[in-house]
Each structure stands twice: as C-alpha cells, then as structure tokens.
N, C-alpha and C positions, 0 to 999 in steps of 0.2 A: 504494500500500500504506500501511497507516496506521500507522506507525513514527516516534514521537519519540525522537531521539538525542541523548541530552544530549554535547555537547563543551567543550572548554574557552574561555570564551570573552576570552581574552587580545586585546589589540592582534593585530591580523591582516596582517602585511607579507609582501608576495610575493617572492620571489626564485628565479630557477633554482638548482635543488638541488647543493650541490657536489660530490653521489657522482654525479646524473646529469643533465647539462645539458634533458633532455629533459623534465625534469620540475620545475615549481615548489611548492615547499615555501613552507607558512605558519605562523603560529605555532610560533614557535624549533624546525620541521624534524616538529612532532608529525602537520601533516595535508599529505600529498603526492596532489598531483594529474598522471597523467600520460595525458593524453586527445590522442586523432588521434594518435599518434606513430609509426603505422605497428607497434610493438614489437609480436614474434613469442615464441611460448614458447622462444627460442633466447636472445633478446635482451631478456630482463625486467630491471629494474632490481634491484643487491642492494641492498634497503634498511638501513636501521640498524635497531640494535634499539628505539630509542624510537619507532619512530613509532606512532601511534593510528588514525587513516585513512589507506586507500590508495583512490585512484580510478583504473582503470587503464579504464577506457573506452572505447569506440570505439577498440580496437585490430584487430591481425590474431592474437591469441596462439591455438592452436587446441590444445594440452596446456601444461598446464603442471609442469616441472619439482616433484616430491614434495617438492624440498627449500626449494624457494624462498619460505615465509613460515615455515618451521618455528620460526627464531630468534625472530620478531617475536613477544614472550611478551604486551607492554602493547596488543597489536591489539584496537582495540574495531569496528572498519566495514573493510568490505576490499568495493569494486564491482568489478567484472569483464566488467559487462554491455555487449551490442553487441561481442563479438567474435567468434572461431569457433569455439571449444571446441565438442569433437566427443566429449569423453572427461575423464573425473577419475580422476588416478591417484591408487593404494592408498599414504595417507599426504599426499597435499597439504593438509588442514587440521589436521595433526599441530602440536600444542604451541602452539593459538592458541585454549588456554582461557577467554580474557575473552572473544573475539569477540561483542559482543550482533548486527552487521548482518551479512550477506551478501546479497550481488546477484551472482546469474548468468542473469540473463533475459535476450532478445536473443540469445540462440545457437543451435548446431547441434547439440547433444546426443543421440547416437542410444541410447538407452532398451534398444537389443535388444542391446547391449553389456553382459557384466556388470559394472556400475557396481561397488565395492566395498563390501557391504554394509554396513562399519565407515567410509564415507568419510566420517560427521560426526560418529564416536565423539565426538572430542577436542572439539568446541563447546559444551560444557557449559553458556554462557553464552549461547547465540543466544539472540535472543527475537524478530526478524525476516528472516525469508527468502523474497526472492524469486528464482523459479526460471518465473516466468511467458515467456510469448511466445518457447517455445521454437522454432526455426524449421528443419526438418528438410526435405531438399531435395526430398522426393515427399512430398506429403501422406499418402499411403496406407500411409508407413512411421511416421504418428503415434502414439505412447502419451503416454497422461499417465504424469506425474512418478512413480515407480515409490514407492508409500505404505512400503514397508519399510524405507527410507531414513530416514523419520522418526523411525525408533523410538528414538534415541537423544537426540531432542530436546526433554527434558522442560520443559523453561521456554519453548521457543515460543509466543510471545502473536500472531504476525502470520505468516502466511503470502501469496504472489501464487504464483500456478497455472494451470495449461492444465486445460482439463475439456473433451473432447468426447467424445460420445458414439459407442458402436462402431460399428464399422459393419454387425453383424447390428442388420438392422432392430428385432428383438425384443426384444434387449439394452436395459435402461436405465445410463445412468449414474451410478452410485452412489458419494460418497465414502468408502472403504474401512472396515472397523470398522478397522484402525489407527491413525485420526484420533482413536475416541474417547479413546485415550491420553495424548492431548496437551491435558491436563486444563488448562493456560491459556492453550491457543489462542481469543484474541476477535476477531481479525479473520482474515476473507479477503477476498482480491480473485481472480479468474478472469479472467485474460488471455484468449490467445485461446480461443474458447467456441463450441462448438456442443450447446447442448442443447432441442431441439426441444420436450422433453416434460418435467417437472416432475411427479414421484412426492412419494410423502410419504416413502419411501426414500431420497431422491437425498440432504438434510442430517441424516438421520438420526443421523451420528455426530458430528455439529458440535451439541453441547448447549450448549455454551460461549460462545458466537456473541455481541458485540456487533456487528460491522460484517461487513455482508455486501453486495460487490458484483459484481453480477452480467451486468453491464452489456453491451450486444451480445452473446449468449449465441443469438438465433435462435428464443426462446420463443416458441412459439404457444399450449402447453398446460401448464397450470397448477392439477394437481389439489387436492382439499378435501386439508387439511391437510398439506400439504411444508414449510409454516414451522412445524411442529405443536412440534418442541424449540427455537425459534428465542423460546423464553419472554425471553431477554438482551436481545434483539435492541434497538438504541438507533439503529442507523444501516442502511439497506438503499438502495441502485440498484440498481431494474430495467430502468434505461434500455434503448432502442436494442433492442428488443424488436415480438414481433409476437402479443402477447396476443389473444386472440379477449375477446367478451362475457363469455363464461364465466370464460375464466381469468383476466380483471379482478375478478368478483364472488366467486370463488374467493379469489382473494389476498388482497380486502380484505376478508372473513369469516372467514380465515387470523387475521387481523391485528388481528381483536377479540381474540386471548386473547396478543398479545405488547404488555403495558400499558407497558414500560420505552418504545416505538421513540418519535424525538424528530425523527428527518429520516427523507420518505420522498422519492425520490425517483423519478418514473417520465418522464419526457422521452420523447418519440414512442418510449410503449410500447404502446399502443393504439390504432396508426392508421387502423380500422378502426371503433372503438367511436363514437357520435356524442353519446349522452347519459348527462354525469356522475350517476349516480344519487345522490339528496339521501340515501339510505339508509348510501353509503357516510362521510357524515360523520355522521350523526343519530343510528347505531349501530355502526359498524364501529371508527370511530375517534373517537371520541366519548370513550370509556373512556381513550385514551390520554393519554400525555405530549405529544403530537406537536407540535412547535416550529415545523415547517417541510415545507410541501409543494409540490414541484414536478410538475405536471400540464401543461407547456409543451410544445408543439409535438406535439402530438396533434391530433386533428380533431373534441375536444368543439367541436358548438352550438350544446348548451343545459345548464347546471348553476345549476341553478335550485333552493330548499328549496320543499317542499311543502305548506309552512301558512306564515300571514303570520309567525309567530312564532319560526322556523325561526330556528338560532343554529351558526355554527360553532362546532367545539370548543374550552374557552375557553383549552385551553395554547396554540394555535395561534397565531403570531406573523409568519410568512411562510406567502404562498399566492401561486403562482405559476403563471396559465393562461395565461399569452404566446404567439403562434404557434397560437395554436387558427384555431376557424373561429367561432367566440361569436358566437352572436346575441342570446341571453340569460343573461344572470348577475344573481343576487339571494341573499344569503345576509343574517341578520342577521352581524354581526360587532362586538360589542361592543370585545372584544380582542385585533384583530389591529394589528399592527403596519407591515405592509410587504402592501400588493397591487400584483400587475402583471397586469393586462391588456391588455399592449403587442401592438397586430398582432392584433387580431381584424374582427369585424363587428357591434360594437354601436351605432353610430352611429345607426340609426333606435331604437332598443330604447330608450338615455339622454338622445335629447330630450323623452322622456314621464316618464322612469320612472327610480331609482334602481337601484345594484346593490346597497344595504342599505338593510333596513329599521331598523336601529338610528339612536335618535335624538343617540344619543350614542357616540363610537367614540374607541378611541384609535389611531387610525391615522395616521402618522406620514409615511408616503410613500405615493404614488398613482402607479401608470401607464398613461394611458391614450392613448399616443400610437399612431400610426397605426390610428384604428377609425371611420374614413370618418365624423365626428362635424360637423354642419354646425350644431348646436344642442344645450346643453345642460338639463334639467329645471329649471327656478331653485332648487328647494330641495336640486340634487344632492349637495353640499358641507356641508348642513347639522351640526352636532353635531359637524365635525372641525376642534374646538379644538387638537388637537396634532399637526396637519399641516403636515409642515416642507417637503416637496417634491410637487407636482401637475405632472406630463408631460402637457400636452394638444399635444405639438408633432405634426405630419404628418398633421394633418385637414381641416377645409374650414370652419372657421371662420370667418365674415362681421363678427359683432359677440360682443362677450362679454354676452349677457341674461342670465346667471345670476348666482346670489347668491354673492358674495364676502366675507360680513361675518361670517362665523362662523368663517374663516380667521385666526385671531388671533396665530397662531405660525409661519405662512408665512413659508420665507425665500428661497425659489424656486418660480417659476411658471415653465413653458419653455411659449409660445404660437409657438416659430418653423416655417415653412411650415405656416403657414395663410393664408386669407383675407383677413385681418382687414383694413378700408377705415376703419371708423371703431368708435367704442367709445361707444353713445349713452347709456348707463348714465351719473351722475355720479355713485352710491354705486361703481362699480366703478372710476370712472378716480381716488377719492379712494381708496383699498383699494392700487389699483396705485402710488400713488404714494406711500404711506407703506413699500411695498416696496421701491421703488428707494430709501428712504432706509437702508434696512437691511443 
C-alpha cells in the first residue's frame, strides 16, 4: 500500500517495555512493537497514553476489547495485521482521532456479521487503511470489505482491499458509488483479487486514482475504456495477469488519454501475446510522462519499431523486457537510461544487428546477460558515451571482436561464464585495461 508515515525520528534504542515485558519499546516508549507473542484479545497489553505506534502483529487476538486503545489520544499507526479477528466491536476505534494508519489485513473477518456501521466514526485523521487479504475459512463465505464502512472517512488518501468478483457469472464487479466520496482517495492496492473481466464500470468511482495496483487479479478481459476516469493515474501494476491480444491493445489505447502515468508496470501479464506492437509506444504512450516500463517475463519475440526512425518515448528512462522469449528488439532510444534485456534469445539477432538505431544514447546501464550471445555486431556499443554498467555475463562468448572505444564512462563490464580463451583485439584489451585501473 502506498503510505508514507512520517514519525519521529529521535535516536532509536530498544528495550523491553516496563508495563509489558512482551513487548519492546523505542524511542522514549513512543513506538511499541509486540509481534509473535502468542497475545489473545484477553491478554493485550495496556499501553500508556503517549504512545504513537502500536505493532501488534502476528498475534492470536480474535476480538478485541472496545476499551483497549480508547485512552491512546496521540495514536498516529496502530497494525493488527496477521491475526484472527473475526469481528470489530461497537467502539474499539473510539477516541483515536489522530490515527492517520490502520492495518487489519491478514484476518478472519466475517462480513455477514453486522460490523458497526459507526466503527471508524472516530478516525477523522486516517489517511491509510488496509483491510486487504482478508482470509475467511470457506471461500464461498467471501465478501468484499462492506463500502458503507467508509463513509466516515473523509481524508482517506490510500486504501488495500479484497475485490472478487460474484459468483453469478453475470454479475460484474464494480467498486461501489460510495468510493466516489472519498474525494482524496489516490491510491489503491487489491489484495486478494479475482477479476476475470474489466468493464469500464469496474473504476468508475475511483476518479481520484494516482496509484492503482492490481496485481494477480486473474484478468483475461480488458475492455475499451475501464481506465476511462483513471485521467490521475501516475503509477498502475497489472502484473501476474492473463490478458489476451485484445485486452493488451485495449489497455494501452486506454492509456493514450491518462498523460500524468510515469511507471507502468505489466510482469507476465501477457503470457500468451508474442509481438510487442511498435504502435503501442509510437502512439499509445508516446503522449505520456512515462519514466518506467516493465514488460519482463512475458513471452514477447519480437518488439521491434516499424520504420528505421522509430524513437521510444522520450520521458522514458527504464524499459524492462527481461525473461521474455526476444529474438528481436530494435527501438531508436535517444533517452533512455537503464535497459534490461536479461534472459532472452537475441544472441543470433546482435551478432548482425543493433537493438538501436540511435547514434547517440544516453544510456547508462545495459543488460544483456544470459541471451545465448557467441558474437557481438562491432559497432553495437557505439554513441554510448555514458555507459556506466554492460552485463554480457552467461553467454558463449569466444573473443570480444567488438568495439569498445566509445565506452568512455565504463566503470563495469561483467564478461563472467563465458567463453572467453583469448581476447585478439588490442584496441579492446587496451579499453579493458584502463578499466581495471578504475
């Protein structure tokens, strides 16, 4: 969940707490951690009233007493996650009006209880709650986090959540219009997630949205416009996903009109799809801000631009196909910063041929290790004057024949498990040895 906590950050000395040896207090008693302790809602610790954080974690508490943090008035974080709680009684977040964190994810929460509908009256100050990975002992007794709950939590900036969808087939899953309430909700994350099917309904009431992750969710379908109020949008994972063709080119034609997003991140979200179409940088994301894209561990094996001229987008600074199946890549890339190519199949592809046509790059790291590479193109390296790190380690490299003299800011080469018997080059073995003096 994307929550920054500011605390205080004094000298941090640990000590067992003197009201309860079960728990170590840090800074002068303000932040108490009391994790594994076996502690049951019979046997919670009473804390003092100064403290600011409580970590009670991996416990066995499965209700807990109404009255036990009501004193605590300067509570800013209180975790509770990874225990049993089955139930929240009427009054247990009474008089813990700073609270900006709460964590209750990791429990047993049964939903068809009625929860109290005033039971985050008093929070006035949340601005982070997660309620994710609730874990209920039948599946088929699951409900998402009951949206009524929220209505009292006007300054919520971050939410983590359970989203599956019904189980009448026909039913989609929609996050409720009570969200649109929650006018500075910007992030979410969705724990555990089954949602098959992606409407333009489903974020409808998240207008608000800077980060959205949506990570193992089960997606196969991905209709025209479901990121359509997703205009904020700066950070999105669709990882761990089973997008077909369509709902690939669906998303990233989605994702022409959210010009803010700066990281996209899709990790074997398309294991299925074989060719990164050049359209989706040429035009999709083109417009964007986009800093950072991860496209690893999918089964692209060719993402290739379409004219020699072809230029990645030029906010773009990381790009990441690691774990593909590549047999070809070529993009220009004037100004990127960081490519990985780690773990493909270009090895025949870059003893001919480049994977940019730019003659000049500012690219700064390179990796190309394990891509079955027994030869590289001599002018591969060319124009990358501010190249600080080159990965060619776990190939099949014999001798190094390519050019190393445009490498002017190299301060690491990794050449280990390869080949290499001798190095016949002596512009190369003079290159390498002004490296080892660095």
């Amino acid at each position: 969940m994307y929550c920054i906590v500011i605390v205080n950050t004094g000298k941090l000395t640990e000590n067992s707490c003197l009201f309860d040896p079960r728990c170590k207090c840090y800074n002068s008693n303000l932040t108490v951690y009391c994790i594994h302790q076996n502690i049951t809602g019979e046997n919670i610790p009473h804390f003092p009233r100064s403290v600011q954080q409580i970590y009670l974690m991996f416990n066995l508490i499965e209700i807990i007493p109404r009255t036990t943090f009501n004193h605590i008035n300067n509570l800013s974080e209180l975790d509770l996650s990874a225990n049993k709680l089955k139930y929240l009684e009427e009054g247990t977040f009474d008089g813990l009006s700073r609270l900006q964190t709460l964590s209750i994810n990791g429990n047993y929460l049964n939903y068809s209880f009625a929860i109290p509908n005033n039971i985050f009256q008093s929070l006035i100050s949340l601005k982070c709650l997660n309620v994710a990975y609730n874990m209920v002992e039948q599946i088929y007794q699951f409900q998402t986090f009951p949206s009524y709950l929220l209505s009292s939590l006007v300054r919520l900036e971050s939410i983590a959540v359970d989203a599956i969808k019904p189980y009448d087939w026909i039913k989609l899953f929609i996050f409720p219009a009570r969200y649109r309430s929650l006018t500075h909700l910007k992030s979410l994350q969705i724990g555990l997630c089954n949602l098959p099917y992606l409407s333009n309904k489903t974020f409808f009431n998240l207008p608000n949205l800077e980060n959205l992750d949506m990570h193992n969710c089960n997606t196969q379908r991905h209709d025209r416009l479901t990121l359509r109020n997703g205009r904020k949008l700066k950070y999105l994972d669709i990882s761990q996903n089973q997008l077909s063709e369509q709902g690939l080119s669906y998303l990233m034609s989605d994702l022409y009109f959210n010009d803010k997003l700066e990281i996209l991140k899709m990790t074997n979200s398309v294991p299925s799809v074989n060719v990164f179409a050049p359209h989706y940088f040429a035009y999709d994301l083109n417009a964007l801000k986009i800093k950072a894209i991860y496209a690893n561990n999918n089964s692209f094996t060719d993402a290739i631009g379409n004219n020699e001229y072809f230029m990645l987008p030029s906010m773009l600074k990381m790009c990441d196909f690691s774990n593909n199946k590549l047999s070809k890549f070529y993009f220009g890339m004037p100004y990127l910063s960081i490519l990985n190519l780690r773990n493909n199949k270009l090895g025949e592809y870059l003893s001919t041929e480049r994977y940019t046509n730019s003659s000049k790059t500012e690219l700064k790291e390179v990796d190309l290790s394990l891509n079955y590479i027994r030869d590289l193109s001599f002018g591969i390296f060319h124009g990358h004057d501010h190249a600080v790190k080159i990965n060619l380690s776990h190939n099949k490299l014999a001798d190094l024949t390519f050019d190393l003299s445009h490498l002017v800011s190299l301060e690491r080469l990794d050449l280990s498990y390869n080949n290499i018997s001798e190095i016949s080059s002596q512009n190369v073995m003079d290159t390498l040895h002004k490296l080892s003096k660095t």
